[in-house]
N, C-alpha and C positions, 0 to 999 in steps of 0.2 A: 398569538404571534402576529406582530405585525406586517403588513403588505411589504413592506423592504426587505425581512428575513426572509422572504422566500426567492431570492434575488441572488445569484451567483456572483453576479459587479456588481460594486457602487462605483459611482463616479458623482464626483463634488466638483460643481461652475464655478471660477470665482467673477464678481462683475466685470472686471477686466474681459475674460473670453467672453461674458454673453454681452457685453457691449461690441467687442470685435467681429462677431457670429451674427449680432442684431444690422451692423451696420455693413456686415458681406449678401446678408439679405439684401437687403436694401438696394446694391448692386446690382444685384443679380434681377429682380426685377422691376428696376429702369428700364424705361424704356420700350416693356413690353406692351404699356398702355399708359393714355390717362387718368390714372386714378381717380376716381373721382372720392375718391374716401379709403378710412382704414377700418375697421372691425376687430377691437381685441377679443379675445377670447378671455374673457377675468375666471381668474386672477395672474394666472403665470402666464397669457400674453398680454398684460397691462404694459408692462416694461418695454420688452419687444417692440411695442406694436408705437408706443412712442417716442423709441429711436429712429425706428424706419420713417415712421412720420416724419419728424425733423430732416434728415437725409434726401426725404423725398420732395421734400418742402408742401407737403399735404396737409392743412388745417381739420380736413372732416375728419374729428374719430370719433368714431361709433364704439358701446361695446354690447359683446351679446356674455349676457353672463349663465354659462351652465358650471353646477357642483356635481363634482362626480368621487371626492375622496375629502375624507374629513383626517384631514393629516395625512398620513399614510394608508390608510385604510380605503379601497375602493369599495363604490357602493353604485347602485343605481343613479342615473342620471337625474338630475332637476335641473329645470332650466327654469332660472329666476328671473330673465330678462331675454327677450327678442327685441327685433328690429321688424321694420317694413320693407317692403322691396323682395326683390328676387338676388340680389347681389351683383348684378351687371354692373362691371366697371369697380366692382369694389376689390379692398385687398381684403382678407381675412388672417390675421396674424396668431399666433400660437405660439406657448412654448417647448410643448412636445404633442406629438401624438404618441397615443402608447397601445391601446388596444382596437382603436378605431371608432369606440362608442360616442366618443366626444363628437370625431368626424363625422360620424353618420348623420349627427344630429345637424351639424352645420353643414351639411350637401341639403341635407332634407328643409332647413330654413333659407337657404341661400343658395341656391341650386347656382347658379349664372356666376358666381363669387370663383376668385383666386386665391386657393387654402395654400401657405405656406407654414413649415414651423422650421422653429432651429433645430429641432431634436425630433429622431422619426425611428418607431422602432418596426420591425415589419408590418406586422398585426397592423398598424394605423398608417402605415404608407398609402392603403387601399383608398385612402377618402384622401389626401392631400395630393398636390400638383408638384410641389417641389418643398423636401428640406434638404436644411445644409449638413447637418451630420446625423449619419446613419448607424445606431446603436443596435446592439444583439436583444431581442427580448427580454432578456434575462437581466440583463442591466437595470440597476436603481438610478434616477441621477438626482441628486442632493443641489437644489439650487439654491443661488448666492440668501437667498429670503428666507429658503429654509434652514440656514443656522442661528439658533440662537443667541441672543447680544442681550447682555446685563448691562443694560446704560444706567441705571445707578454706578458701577464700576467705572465704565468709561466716561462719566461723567466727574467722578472723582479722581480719575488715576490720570 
């Protein structure tokens, strides 16, 4: 069984809302500081993390890369790439937190950092400072990347 079958919702992004959700982040915090940079979280805050750039008109992006699900399947954390620094004055961008493990690992590399994500389920709200939409545990959510595209088809059709 995969990690989503055990899942009461789903709910499917299309880029339209996580462009809309990327760029109410982005809003939201203006202003609270000079950024001095961004930090994606790759893979699912790659995207995120460079809209809000743009918006914020912020050149430094950083990314810290930890795998924690191979598709659907949660597994132990690796972290394939750090950064230096304590995270002072940075933003740290995401596309969900879900259990927390992610965030633990990014408080514990980047203690001083500003953890935001679009998507927050409770389990991982514990390590972030602010998301914009707050989902039940239980929820799957199907982002725009993870649907499959036959561009041979659309390349033809």
């Amino acid at each position: 069984m995969s990690e989503s079958e055990k899942f009461v919702r789903r709910v499917s992004i299309s880029w339209d809302e996580l462009d809309r959700q990327s760029r109410l982040l982005a809003a939201h915090v203006r202003g609270l500081k000079p950024w001095k940079g961004i930090v994606a979280v790759a893979r699912g805050g790659l995207v995120p993390a460079a809209i809000v750039a743009y918006e914020l008109d912020v050149r430094l992006v950083e990314t810290l890369c930890i795998s924690t699900y191979d598709y659907q399947t949660r597994r132990e954390a690796e972290i394939l790439k750090t950064l230096a620094g304590d995270g002072t004055d940075m933003l740290v961008v995401e596309d969900i937190v879900d259990t927390g493990a992610t965030g633990k690992i990014i408080r514990d590399i980047l203690p001083n950092s500003y953890f935001v994500s679009i998507f927050a389920k409770p389990e991982g709200m514990k390590n972030a400072d602010h998301a914009m939409i707050k989902v039940a545990q239980d929820t799957w959510i199907d982002f725009p990347w993870d649907a499959p595209i036959n561009l041979a088809e659309k390349v033809r059709g």
